[in-house]
NUFISE-71253 format. One record per residue (C-alpha): residue in three letters; x negated, y, z. Coordinates in steps of 0.1 Angstrom, whole numbers. Layout:
BEGIN
pt rest=ALA, c1=X, c2=Y, c3=Z;
...
END
This chain:
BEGIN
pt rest=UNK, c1=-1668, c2=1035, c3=1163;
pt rest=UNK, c1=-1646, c2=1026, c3=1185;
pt rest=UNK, c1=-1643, c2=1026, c3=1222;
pt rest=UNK, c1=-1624, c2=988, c3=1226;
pt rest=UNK, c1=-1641, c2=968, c3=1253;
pt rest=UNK, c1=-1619, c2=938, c3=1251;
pt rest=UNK, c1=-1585, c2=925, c3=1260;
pt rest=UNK, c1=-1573, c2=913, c3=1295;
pt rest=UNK, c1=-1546, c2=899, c3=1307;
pt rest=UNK, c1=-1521, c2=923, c3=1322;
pt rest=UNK, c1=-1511, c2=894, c3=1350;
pt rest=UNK, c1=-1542, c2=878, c3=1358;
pt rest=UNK, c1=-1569, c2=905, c3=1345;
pt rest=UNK, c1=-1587, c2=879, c3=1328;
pt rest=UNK, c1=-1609, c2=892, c3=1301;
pt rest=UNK, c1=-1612, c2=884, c3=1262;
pt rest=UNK, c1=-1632, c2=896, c3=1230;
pt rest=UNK, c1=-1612, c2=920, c3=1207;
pt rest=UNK, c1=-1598, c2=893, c3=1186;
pt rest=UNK, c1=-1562, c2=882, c3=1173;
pt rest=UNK, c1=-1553, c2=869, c3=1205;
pt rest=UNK, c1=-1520, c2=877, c3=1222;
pt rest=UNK, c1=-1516, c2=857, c3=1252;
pt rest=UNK, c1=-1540, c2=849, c3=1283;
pt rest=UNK, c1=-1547, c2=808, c3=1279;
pt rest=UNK, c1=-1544, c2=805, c3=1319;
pt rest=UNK, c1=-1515, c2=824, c3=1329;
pt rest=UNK, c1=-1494, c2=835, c3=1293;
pt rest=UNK, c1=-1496, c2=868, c3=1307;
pt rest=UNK, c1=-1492, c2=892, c3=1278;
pt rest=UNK, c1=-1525, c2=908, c3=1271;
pt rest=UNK, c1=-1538, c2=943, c3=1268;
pt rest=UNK, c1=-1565, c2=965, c3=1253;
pt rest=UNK, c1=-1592, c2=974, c3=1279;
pt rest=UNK, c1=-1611, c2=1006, c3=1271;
pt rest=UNK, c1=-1644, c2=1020, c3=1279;
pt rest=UNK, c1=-1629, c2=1054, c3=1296;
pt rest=UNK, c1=-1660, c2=1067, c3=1303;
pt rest=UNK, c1=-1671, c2=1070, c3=1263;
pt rest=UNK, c1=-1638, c2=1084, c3=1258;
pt rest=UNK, c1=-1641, c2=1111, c3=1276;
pt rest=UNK, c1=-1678, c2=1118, c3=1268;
pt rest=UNK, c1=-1667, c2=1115, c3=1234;
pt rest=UNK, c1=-1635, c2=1130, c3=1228;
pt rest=UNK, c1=-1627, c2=1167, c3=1233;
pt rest=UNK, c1=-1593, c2=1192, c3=1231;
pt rest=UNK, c1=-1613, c2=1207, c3=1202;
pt rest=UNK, c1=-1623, c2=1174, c3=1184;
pt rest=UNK, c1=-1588, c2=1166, c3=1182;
pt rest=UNK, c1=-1574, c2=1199, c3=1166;
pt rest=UNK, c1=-1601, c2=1190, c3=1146;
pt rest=UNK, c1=-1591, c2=1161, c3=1133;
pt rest=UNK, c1=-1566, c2=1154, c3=1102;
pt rest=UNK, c1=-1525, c2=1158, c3=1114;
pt rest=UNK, c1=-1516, c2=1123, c3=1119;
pt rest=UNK, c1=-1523, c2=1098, c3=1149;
pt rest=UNK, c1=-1555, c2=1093, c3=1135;
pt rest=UNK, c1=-1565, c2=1124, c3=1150;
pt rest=UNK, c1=-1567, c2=1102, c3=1186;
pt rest=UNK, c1=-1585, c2=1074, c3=1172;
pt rest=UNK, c1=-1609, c2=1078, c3=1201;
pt rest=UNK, c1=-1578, c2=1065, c3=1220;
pt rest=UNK, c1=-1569, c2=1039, c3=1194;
pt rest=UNK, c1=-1586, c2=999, c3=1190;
pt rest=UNK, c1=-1591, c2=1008, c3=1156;
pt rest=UNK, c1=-1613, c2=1030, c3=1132;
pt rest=UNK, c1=-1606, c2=1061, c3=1115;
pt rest=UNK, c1=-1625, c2=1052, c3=1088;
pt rest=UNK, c1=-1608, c2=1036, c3=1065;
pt rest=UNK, c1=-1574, c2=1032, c3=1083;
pt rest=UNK, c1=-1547, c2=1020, c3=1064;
pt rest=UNK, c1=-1527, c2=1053, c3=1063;
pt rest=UNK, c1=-1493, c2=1067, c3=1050;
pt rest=UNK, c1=-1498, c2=1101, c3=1072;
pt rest=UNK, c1=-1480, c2=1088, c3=1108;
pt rest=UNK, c1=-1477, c2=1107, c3=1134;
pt rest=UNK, c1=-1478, c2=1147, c3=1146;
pt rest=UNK, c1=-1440, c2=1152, c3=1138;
pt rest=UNK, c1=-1426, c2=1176, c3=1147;
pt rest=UNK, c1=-1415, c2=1185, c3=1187;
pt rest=UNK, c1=-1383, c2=1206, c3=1182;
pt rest=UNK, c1=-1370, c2=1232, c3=1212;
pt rest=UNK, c1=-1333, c2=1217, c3=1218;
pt rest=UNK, c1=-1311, c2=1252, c3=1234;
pt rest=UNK, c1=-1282, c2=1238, c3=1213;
pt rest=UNK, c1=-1277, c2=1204, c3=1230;
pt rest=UNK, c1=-1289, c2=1214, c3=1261;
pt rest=UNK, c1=-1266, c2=1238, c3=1264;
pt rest=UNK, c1=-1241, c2=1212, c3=1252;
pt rest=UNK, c1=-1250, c2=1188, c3=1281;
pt rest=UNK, c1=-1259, c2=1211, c3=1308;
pt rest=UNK, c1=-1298, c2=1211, c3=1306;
pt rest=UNK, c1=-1321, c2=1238, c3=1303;
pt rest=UNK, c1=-1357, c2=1229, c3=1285;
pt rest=UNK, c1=-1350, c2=1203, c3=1268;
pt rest=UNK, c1=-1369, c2=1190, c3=1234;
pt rest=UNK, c1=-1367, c2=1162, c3=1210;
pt rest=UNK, c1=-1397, c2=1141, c3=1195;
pt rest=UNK, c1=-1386, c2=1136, c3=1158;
pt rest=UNK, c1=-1397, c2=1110, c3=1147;
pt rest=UNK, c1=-1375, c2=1113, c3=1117;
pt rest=UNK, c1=-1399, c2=1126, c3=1095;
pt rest=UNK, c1=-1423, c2=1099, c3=1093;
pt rest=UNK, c1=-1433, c2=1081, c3=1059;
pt rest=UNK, c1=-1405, c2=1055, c3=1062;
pt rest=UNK, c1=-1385, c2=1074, c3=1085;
pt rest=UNK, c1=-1394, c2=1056, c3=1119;
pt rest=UNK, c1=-1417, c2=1055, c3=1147;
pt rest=UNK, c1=-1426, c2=1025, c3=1138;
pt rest=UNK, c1=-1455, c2=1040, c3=1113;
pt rest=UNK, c1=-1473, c2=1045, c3=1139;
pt rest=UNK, c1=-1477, c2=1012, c3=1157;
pt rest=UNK, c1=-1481, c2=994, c3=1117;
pt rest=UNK, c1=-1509, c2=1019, c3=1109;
pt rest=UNK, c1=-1529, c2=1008, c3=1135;
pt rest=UNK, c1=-1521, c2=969, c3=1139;
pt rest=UNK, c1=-1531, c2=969, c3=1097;
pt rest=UNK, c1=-1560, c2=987, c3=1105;
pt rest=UNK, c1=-1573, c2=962, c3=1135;
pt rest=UNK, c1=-1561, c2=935, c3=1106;
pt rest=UNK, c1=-1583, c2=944, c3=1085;
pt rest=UNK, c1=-1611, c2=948, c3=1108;
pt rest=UNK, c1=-1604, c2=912, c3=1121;
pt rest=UNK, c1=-1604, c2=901, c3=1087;
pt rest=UNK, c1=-1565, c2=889, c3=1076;
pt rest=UNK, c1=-1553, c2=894, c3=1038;
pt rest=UNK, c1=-1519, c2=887, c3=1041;
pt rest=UNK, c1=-1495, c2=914, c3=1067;
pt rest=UNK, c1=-1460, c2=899, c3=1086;
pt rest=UNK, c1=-1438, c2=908, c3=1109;
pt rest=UNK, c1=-1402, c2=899, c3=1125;
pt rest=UNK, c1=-1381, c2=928, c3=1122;
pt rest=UNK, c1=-1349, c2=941, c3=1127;
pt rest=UNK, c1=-1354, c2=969, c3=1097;
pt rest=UNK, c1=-1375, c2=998, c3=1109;
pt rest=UNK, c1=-1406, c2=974, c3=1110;
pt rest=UNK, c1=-1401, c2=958, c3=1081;
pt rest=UNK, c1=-1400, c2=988, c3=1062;
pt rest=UNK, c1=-1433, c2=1003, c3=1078;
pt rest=UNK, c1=-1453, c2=966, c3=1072;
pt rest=UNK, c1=-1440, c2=964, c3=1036;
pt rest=UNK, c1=-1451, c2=1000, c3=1028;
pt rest=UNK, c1=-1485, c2=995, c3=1050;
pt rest=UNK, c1=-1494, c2=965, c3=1029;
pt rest=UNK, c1=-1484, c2=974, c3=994;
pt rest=UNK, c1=-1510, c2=1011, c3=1005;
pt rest=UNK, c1=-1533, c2=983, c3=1016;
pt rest=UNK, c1=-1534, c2=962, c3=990;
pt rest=UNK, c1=-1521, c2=931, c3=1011;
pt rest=UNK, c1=-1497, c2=904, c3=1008;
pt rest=UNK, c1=-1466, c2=907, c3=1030;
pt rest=UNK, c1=-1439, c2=881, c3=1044;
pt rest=UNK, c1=-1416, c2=903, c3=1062;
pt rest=UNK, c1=-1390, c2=883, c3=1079;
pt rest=UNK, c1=-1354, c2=899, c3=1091;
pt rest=UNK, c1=-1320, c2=893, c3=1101;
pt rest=UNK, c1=-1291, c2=883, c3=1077;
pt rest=UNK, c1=-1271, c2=906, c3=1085;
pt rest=UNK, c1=-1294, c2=937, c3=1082;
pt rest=UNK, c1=-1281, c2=969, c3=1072;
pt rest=UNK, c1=-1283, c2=970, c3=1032;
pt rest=UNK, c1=-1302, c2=1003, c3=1034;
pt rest=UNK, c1=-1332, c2=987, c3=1058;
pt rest=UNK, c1=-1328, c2=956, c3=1032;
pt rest=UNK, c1=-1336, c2=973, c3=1002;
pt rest=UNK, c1=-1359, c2=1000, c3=1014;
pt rest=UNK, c1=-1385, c2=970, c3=1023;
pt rest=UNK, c1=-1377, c2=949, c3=992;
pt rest=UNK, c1=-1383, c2=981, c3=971;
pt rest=UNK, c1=-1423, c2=978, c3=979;
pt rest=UNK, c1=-1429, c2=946, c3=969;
pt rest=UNK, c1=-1433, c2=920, c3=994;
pt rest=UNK, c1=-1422, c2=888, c3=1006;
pt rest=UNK, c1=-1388, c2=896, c3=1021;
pt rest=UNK, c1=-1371, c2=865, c3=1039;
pt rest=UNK, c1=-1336, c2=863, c3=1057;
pt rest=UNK, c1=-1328, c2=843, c3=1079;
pt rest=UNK, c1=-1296, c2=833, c3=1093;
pt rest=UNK, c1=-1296, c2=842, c3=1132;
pt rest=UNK, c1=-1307, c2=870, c3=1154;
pt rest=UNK, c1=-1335, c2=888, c3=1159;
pt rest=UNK, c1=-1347, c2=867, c3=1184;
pt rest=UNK, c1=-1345, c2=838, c3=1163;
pt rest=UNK, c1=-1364, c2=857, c3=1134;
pt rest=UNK, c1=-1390, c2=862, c3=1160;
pt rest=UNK, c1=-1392, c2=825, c3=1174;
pt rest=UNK, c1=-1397, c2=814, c3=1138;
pt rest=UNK, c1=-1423, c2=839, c3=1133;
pt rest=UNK, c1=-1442, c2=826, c3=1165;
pt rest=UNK, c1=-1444, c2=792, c3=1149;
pt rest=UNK, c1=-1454, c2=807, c3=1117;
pt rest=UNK, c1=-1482, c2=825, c3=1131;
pt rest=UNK, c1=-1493, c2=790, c3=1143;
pt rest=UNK, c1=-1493, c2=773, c3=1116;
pt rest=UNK, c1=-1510, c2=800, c3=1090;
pt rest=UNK, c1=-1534, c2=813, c3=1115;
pt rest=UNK, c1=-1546, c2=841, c3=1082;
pt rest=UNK, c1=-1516, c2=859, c3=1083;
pt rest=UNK, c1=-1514, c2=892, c3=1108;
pt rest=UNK, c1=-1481, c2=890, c3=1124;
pt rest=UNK, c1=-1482, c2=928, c3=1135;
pt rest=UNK, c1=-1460, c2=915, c3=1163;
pt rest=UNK, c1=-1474, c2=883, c3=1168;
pt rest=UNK, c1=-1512, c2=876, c3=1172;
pt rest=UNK, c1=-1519, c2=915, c3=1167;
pt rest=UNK, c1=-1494, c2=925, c3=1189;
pt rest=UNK, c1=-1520, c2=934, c3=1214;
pt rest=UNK, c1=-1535, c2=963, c3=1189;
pt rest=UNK, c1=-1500, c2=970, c3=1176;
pt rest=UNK, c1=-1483, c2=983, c3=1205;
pt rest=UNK, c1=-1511, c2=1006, c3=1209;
pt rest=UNK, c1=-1498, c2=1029, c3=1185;
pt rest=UNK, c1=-1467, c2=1040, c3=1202;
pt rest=UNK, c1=-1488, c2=1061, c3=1226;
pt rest=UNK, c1=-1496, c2=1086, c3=1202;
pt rest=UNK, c1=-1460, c2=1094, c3=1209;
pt rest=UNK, c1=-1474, c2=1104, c3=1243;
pt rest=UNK, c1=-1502, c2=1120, c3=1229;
pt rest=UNK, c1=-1487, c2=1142, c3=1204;
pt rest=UNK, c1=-1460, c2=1155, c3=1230;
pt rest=UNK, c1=-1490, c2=1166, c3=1253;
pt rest=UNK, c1=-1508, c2=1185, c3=1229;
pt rest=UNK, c1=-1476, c2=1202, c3=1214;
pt rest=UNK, c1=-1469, c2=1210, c3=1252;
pt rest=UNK, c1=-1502, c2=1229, c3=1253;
pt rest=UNK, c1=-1516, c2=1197, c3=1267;
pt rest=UNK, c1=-1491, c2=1191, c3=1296;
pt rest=UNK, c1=-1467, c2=1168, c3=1305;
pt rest=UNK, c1=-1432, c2=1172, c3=1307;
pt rest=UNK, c1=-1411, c2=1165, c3=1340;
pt rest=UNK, c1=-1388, c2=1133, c3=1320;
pt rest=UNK, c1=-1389, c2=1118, c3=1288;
pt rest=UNK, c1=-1361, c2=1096, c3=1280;
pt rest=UNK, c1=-1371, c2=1070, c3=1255;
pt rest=UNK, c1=-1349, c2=1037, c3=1238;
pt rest=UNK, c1=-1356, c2=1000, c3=1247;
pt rest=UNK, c1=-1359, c2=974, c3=1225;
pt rest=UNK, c1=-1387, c2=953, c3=1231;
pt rest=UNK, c1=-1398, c2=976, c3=1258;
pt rest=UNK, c1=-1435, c2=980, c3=1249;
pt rest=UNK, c1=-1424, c2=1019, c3=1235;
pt rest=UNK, c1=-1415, c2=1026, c3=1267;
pt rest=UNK, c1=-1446, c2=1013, c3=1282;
pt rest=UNK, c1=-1468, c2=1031, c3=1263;
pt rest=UNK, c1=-1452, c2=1062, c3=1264;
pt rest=UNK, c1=-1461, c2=1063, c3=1300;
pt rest=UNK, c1=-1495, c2=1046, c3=1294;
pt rest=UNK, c1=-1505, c2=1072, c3=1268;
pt rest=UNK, c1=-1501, c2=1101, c3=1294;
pt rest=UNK, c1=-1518, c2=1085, c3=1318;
pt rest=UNK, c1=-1549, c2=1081, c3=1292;
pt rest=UNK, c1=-1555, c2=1119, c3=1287;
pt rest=UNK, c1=-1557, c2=1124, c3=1325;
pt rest=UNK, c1=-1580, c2=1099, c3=1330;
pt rest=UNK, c1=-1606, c2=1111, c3=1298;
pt rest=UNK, c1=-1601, c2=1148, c3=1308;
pt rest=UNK, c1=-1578, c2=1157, c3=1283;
pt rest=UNK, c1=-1552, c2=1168, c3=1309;
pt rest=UNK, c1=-1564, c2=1191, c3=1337;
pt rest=UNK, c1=-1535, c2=1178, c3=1359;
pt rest=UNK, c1=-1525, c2=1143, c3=1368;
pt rest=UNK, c1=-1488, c2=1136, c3=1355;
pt rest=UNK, c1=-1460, c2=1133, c3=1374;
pt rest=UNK, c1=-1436, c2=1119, c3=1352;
pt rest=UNK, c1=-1401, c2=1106, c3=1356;
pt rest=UNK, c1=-1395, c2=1079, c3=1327;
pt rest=UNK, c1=-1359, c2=1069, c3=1314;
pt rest=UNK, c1=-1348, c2=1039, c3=1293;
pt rest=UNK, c1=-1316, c2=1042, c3=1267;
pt rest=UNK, c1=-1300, c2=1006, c3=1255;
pt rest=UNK, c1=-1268, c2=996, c3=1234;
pt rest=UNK, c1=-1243, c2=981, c3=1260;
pt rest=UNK, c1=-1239, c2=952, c3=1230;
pt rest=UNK, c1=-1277, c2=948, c3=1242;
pt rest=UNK, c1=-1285, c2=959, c3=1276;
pt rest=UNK, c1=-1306, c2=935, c3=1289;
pt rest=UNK, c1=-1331, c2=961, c3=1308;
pt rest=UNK, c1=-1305, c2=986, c3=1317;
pt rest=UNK, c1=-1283, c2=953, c3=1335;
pt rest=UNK, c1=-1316, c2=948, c3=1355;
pt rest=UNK, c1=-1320, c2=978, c3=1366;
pt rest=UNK, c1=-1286, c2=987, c3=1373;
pt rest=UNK, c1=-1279, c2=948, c3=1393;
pt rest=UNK, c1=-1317, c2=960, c3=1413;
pt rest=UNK, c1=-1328, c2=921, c3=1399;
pt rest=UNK, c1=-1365, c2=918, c3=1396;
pt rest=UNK, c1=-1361, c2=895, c3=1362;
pt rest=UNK, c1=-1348, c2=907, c3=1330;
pt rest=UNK, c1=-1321, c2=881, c3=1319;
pt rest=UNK, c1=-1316, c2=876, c3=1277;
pt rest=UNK, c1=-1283, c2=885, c3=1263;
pt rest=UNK, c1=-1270, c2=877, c3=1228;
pt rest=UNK, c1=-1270, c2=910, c3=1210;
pt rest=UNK, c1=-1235, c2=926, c3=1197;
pt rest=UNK, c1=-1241, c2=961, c3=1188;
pt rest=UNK, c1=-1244, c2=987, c3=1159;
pt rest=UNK, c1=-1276, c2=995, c3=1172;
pt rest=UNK, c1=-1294, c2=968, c3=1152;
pt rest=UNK, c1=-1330, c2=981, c3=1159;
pt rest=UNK, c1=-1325, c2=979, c3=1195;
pt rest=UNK, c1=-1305, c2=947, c3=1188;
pt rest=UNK, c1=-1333, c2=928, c3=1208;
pt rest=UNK, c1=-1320, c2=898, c3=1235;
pt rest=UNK, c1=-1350, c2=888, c3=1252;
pt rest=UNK, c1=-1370, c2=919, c3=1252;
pt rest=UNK, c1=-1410, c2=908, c3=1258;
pt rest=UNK, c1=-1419, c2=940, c3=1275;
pt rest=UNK, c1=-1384, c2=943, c3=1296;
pt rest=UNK, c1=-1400, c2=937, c3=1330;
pt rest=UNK, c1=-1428, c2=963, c3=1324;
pt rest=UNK, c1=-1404, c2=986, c3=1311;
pt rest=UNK, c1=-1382, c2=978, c3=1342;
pt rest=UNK, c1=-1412, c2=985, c3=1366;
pt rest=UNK, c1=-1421, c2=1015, c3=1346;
pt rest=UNK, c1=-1386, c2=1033, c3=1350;
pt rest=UNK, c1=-1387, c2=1018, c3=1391;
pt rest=UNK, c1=-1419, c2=1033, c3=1395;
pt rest=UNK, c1=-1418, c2=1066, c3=1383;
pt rest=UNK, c1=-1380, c2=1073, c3=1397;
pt rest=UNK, c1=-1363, c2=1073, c3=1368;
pt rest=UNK, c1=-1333, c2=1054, c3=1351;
pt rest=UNK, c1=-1316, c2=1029, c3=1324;
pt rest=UNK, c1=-1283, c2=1037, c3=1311;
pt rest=UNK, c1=-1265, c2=1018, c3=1285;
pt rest=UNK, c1=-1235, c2=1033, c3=1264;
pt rest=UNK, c1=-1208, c2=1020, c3=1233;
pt rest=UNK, c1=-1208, c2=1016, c3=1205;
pt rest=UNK, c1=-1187, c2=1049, c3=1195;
pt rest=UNK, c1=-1205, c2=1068, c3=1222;
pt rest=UNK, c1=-1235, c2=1059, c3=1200;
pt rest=UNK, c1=-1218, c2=1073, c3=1172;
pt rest=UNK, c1=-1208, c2=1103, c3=1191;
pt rest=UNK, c1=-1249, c2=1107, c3=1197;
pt rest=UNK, c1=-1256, c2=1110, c3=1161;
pt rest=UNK, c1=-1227, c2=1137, c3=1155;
pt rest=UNK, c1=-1239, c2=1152, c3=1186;
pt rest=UNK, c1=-1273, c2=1157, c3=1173;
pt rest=UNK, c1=-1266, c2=1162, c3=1140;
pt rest=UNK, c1=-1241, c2=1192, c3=1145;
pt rest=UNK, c1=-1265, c2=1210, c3=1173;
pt rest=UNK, c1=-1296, c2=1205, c3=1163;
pt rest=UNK, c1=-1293, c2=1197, c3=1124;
pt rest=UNK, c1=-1310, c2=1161, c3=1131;
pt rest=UNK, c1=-1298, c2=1130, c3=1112;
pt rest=UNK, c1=-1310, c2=1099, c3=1134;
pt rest=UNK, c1=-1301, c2=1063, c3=1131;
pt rest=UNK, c1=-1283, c2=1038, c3=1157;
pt rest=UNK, c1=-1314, c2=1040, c3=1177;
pt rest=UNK, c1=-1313, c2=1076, c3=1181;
pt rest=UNK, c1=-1278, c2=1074, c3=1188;
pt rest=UNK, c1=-1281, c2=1055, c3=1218;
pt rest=UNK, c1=-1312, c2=1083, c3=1230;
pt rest=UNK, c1=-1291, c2=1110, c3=1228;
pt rest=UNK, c1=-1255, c2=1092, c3=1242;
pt rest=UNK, c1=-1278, c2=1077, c3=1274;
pt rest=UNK, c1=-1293, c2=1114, c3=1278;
pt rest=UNK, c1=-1259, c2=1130, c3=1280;
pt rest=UNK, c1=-1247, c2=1101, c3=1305;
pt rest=UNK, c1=-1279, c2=1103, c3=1327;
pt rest=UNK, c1=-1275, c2=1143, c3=1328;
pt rest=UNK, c1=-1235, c2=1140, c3=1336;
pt rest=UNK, c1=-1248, c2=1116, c3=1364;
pt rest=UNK, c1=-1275, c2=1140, c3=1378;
pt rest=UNK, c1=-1303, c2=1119, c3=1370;
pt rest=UNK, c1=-1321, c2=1141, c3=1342;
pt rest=UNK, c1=-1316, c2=1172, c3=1361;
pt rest=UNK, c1=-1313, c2=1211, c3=1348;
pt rest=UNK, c1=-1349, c2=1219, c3=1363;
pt rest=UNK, c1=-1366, c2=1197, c3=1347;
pt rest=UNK, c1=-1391, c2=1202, c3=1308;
pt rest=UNK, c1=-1373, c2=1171, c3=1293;
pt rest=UNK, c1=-1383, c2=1151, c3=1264;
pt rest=UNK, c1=-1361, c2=1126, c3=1245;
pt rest=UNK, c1=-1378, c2=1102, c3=1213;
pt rest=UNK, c1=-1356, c2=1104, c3=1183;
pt rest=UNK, c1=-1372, c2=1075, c3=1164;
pt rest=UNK, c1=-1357, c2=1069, c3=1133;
pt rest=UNK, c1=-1338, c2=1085, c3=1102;
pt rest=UNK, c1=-1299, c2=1082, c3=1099;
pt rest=UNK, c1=-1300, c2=1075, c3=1065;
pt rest=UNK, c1=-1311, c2=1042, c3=1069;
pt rest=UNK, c1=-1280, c2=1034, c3=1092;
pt rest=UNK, c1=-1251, c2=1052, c3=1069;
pt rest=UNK, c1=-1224, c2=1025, c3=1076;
pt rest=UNK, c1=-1221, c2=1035, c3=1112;
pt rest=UNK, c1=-1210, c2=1072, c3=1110;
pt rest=UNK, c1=-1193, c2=1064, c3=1072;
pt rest=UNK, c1=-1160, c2=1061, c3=1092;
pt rest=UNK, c1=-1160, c2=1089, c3=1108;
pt rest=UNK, c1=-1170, c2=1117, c3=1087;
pt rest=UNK, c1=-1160, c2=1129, c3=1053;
pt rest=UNK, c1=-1150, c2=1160, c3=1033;
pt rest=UNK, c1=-1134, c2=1183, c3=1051;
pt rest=UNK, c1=-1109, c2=1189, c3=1026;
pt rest=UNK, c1=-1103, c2=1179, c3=986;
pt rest=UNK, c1=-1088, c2=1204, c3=965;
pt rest=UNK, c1=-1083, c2=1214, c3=929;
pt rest=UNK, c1=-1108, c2=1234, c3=915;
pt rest=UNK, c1=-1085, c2=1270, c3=920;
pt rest=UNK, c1=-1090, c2=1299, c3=950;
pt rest=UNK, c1=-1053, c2=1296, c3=954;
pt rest=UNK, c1=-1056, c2=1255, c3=968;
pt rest=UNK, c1=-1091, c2=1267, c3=989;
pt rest=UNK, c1=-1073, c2=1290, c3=1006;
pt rest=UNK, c1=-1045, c2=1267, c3=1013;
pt rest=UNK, c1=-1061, c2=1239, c3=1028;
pt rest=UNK, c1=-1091, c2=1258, c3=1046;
pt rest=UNK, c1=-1083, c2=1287, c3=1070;
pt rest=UNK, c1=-1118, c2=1307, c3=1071;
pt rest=UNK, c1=-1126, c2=1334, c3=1102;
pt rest=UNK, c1=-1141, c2=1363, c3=1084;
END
């Protein structure tokens, strides 16, 4: 079973069935999934979770879909790694890293696609879509060909090779179109109107879709020993991770799963090429203004974020920040990571790590403070950017006499 009561609007708090529905009809307030809390927390248990298999299905008490029968590539409870290395590098002191690395197609994005395909199926759709700039177009196309459904996946032109082909390799329907990502998704939107069978994960099950990204929440509580930390610091793209990060948190407090209410400082990280949100923020303007993306980080590479005024109010709220950084500090991230903490992430994860390091030079994640940042994809996936700038350290002849000519070793 599950505990969904409906959806309602998160502007107007008008209420709807649990169906494919996206959008309140009165105001076009973005809608929501409202849950029966009390159930939850009647139901659900510290022990009944432990006791449940190790991915995010293991909170389906939490989720809008069943367990039973959940189109499932094993998402979820990655691993939560203790970070001396970098914090020492940046001047922290408990810091830890969500890495989400290590999922089935090497992003986050498992998660949210595991649980819109599951609600699809429930609803009834055959056929799985999606606008994407790469990580979700991998996760649908994988999700469907487990599922047994069609897929029309539907990216950016100029999408990294490596996301290109490691979606084209299950399958699918995989169309490119010639503009940005937020023309993909425009073209989408009127898709999803005119073949109303199709489940645009992003689209008309958006609402169940985002829900999944709170099991990042989740997961980081229970590896804590069920607490919270002080500051997570988490990318923006469309916003909704953000969103419900801090949502999730809030859940387990409110269904008993965390004995004290959290008190949580929540930070955004965006691509200066894309830096809608973190422009707000910084300008204090209560409206998030679209840009046209320029940036190596091409799954942040989003202009007119849906989510970027909740994720604005989120950050506001809870006294945290937005930074935005380069292009080669993003690289500089991914070497940063990767040489202290042995953690290959993609643009995305660049920009994490980069906007950590400038928000703890600036004071604003502070020493004192259990931090937590989301690294949410794999680095593989985004191999042009570093390519540049790393390479063999040396190329000899195959002799001890040239190795010890061109590398000087401290025994």
């Amino acid at each position: 079973m599950t505990f969904v009561e409906g959806l309602r609007c998160r502007e107007c708090a008008r209420t709807y069935p649990a169906e494919a529905l996206h959008v309140c009809e009165y105001c076009f307030g973005p809608l929501e999934v409202a849950y029966d809390y009390d159930g939850i927390a009647a139901a659900t248990s510290r022990e009944r979770i432990a006791a449940g298999p190790d991915t995010i299905w293991r909170y389906a008490d939490l989720l809008p879909a069943r367990a039973q029968g959940a189109v499932d590539l094993g998402a979820g409870f990655t691993p939560l790694v203790r970070a001396d290395r970098l914090a020492a590098q940046l001047g922290l002191g408990e810091l830890w890293l969500k890495n989400d690395t290590l999922n089935p197609t090497g992003s986050f994005k498992d998660r949210v696609v595991s649980v819109a395909l599951t609600k699809a199926r429930e609803l009834g759709f055959k056929v799985a879509a999606c606008a994407s700039t790469g990580n979700l177009a991998n996760s649908v196309a994988a999700h469907a060909a487990r599922a047994g459904m069609e897929s029309y996946v539907f990216i950016p032109r100029d999408l990294e090779q490596a996301k290109v082909v490691t979606t084209a390799v299950f399958g699918g329907n995989l169309i490119a179109v010639e503009g940005t990502y937020d023309d993909v998704n425009r073209l989408c939107a009127e898709l999803a109107g005119e073949h109303p069978s199709w489940a645009f994960v992003n689209v008309n099950v958006r609402t169940y879709y985002a829900e999944g990204s709170k099991t990042l929440a989740f997961e980081v509580a229970e590896q804590l020993g069920w607490q919270t930390p002080d500051h997570v610091v988490v990318p923006i793209a469309s916003g909704s991770q953000l969103t419900k990060i801090h949502k999730g948190f809030r859940e387990l407090h409110r269904v008993g799963l965390l004995s004290e209410e959290p008190h949580l400082r929540v930070s955004g990280a965006q691509a200066q090429g894309c830096s809608p949100v973190a422009t707000a923020f910084a300008t204090g303007a209560d409206h998030v203004r679209p840009v046209k993306p320029d940036t190596i980080a091409k799954s942040l590479a989003i202009g007119d974020p849906a989510d970027g005024w909740y994720a604005l109010d989120v950050v506001r709220s809870s006294g945290g920040a937005i930074g935005s950084v380069t292009d080669d500090e993003i690289v500089e991230g991914i070497r940063l990571l990767a040489r202290t903490e042995g953690i290959f992430t993609e643009t995305a994860g660049g920009v994490t790590i980069a906007t950590l390091a400038q928000l703890a030079s600036s004071g604003v994640v502070r020493r004192d403070e259990r931090v937590v940042a989301y690294v949410t994809g794999i680095g593989l996936k985004t191999i042009d950017a570093v390519a540049p700038h790393v390479g063999p350290t040396a190329t000899i002849a195959p002799t001890l006499e040239a190795f010890e000519s061109a590398v000087e070793v401290d025994d």
